[in-house]
N, C-alpha and C positions, 0 to 999 in steps of 0.2 A: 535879242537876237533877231537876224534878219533874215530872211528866204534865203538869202544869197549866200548866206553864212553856213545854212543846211548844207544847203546844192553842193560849197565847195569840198564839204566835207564825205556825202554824198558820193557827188559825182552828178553828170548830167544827164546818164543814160534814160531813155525812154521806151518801151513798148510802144510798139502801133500797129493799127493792122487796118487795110484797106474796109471801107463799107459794102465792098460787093464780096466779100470773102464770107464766107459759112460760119455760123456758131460753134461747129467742131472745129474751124480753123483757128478760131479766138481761144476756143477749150486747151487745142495744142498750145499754141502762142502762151498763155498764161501756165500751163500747168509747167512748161520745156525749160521756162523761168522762171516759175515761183515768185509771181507777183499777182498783183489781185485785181489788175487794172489795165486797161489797152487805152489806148487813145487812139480814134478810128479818125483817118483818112482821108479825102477825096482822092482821085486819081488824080487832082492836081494839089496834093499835099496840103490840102487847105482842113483844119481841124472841123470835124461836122460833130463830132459824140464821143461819148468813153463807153466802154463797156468794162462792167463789172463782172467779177465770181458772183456777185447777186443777181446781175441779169440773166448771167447763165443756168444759177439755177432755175430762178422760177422759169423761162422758158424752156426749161428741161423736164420741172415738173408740167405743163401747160401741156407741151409736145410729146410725149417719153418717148416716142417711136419714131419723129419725122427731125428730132434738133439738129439731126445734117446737111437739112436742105433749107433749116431756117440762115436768113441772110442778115448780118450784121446789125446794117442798116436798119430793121425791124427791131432791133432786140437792144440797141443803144439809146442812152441816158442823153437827148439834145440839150437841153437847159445847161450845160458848161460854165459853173462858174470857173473864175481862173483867178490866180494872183500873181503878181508882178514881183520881181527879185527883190526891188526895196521893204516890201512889205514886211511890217514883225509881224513874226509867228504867232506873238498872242493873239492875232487880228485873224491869223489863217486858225487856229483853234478854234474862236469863237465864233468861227465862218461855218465850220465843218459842224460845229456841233447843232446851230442855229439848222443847217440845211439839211442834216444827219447824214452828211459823206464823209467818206474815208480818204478819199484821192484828189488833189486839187494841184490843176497843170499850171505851171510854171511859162508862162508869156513874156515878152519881151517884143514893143514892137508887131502885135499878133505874130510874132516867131516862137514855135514852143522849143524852150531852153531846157524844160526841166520836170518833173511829178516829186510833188511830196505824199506822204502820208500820215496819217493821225500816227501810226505806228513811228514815221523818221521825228514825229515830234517829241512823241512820249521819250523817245531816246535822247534826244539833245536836252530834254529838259530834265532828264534822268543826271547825265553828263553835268548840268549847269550847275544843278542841286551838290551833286557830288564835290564839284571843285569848291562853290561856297564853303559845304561843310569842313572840308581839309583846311581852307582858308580860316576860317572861324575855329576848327579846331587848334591849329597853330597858335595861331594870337593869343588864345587863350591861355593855352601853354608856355606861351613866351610869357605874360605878365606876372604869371604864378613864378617865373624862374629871377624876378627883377628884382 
């Protein structure tokens, strides 16, 4: 299975939030969606970092009293791996696992098309395993009926 294969199934939708915007503004953005991951910005929409629920905490625990005034930009993951739509998933697993992220943007072109996550993968491979098994269960069935 392939990136592209996810995404369609998916969808393309993306969070993002500018790097001059607030920690509490990322807090909103992530909690209003229920997702675990932003991809921050430029004002000329050019992708500079993600930020995590991981970054927010620990700069929540670091700050307890000032994380409203901490700025995005400060508090995002630069290093960005990304992978591209053709890419198999097993390639983006053993990416995530290798790096220990959970979020890996979806590029195109430096165009972001897409976010996956450990979690959209555990599910399509949830799915893959599934349909095998029915598939395997049948045949089985069928030659026991021959």
């Amino acid at each position: 299975m392939k990136v592209k294969d996810l995404l369609k199934n998916k969808g393309p939708e993306v969070f993002t939030i500018g790097e001059e915007k607030t920690l509490f503004e990322a807090i909103t953005v992530l909690v209003n969606n229920n997702v675990g991951s932003l991809i921050v910005l430029s004002s000329e929409a050019t992708i500079m970092g993600i930020i995590t629920e991981r970054d927010v905490l620990r700069q929540s625990f670091k700050h307890p009293n000032g994380f409203k005034e901490i700025m995005v930009r400060d508090s995002m993951s630069t290093n960005i791996i990304v992978v591209e739509p053709d890419d198999e998933m097993s390639y983006c697993e053993k990416t995530m696992t290798a790096n220990r992220i959970r979020h890996l943007p979806v590029v195109t072109n430096k165009v972001l098309v897409g976010i996956i996550s450990i979690g959209d993968i555990v599910k399509a491979q949830s799915k893959e395993i599934q349909h095998e098994n029915k598939y395997l269960r049948d045949y089985i069935e069928g030659m026991g009926m021959g």
